[in-house]
matplotlib code that plots the C-alpha trace (Angstrom):
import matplotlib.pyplot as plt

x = [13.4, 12.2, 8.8, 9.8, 11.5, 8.3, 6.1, 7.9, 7.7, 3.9, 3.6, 5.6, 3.1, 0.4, 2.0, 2.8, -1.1, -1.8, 0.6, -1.1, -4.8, -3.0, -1.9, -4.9, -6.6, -4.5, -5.1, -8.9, -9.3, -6.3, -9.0, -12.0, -10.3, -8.8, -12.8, -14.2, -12.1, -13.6, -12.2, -10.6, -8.0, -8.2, -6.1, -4.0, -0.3, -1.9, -4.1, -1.3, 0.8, -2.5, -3.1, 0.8, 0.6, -2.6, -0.4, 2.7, 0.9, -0.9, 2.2, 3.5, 0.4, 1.3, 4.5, 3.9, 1.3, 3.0, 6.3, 7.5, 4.6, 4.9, 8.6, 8.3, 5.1, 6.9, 10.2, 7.4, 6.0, 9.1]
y = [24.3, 25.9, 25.4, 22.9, 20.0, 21.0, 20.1, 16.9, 16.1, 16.3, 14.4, 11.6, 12.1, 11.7, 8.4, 7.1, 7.5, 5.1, 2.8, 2.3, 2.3, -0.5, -2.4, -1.7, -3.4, -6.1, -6.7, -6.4, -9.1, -11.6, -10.6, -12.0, -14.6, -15.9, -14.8, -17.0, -19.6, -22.8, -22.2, -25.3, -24.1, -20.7, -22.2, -24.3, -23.2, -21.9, -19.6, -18.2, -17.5, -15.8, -13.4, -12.9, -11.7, -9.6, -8.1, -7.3, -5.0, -3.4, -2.5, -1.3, 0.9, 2.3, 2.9, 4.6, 7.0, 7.5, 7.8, 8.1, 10.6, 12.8, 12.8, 14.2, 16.4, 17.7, 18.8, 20.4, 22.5, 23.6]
z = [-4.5, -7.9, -9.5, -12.0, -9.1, -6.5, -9.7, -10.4, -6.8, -7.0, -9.8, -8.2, -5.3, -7.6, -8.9, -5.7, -4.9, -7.9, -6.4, -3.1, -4.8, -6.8, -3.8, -1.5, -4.7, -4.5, -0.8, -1.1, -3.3, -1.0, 1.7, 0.3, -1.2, 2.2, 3.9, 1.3, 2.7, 4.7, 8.3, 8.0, 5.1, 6.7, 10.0, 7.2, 6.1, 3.2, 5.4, 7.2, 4.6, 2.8, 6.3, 6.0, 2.9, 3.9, 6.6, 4.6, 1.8, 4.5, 6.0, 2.8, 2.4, 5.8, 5.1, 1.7, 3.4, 6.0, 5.6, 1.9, 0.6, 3.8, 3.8, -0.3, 1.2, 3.4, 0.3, -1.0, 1.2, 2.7]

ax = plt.figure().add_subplot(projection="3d")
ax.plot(x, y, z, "-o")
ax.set_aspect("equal")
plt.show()
């Protein structure tokens, strides 16, 4: 790989860094607003479908550490 697509590559990193921090964000503040919660609407529909939602960007944060900026990490250091 040549200098110029390994630094594109790492700029797409660096953009795909932002995107998490964006979503981590996003999660934080689903968080407290389900914590803030009475228990009562916490164990509601509207509670589950707020810890689902919790759950899913999570796994999305997982999945862009994890697999999608190691797999390009990984172009790049090769």
């Amino acid at each position: 790989m040549n200098k110029a697509r390994r630094k594109q590559l790492e700029d797409l990193i660096e953009q795909l860094g932002t995107i998490k921090d964006g979503i981590e964000a996003v999660m934080d503040e689903e968080q407290e607003a389900f914590d803030n919660m009475p228990e009562g609407l916490q164990n509601s529909e509207r509670g589950d479908a707020m810890q689902e939602n919790i759950d899913n960007l999570q796994s999305a944060i997982d999945s862009l550490e994890s697999d999608v900026i190691d797999y390009v990490q990984q172009v790049i250091d090769a």
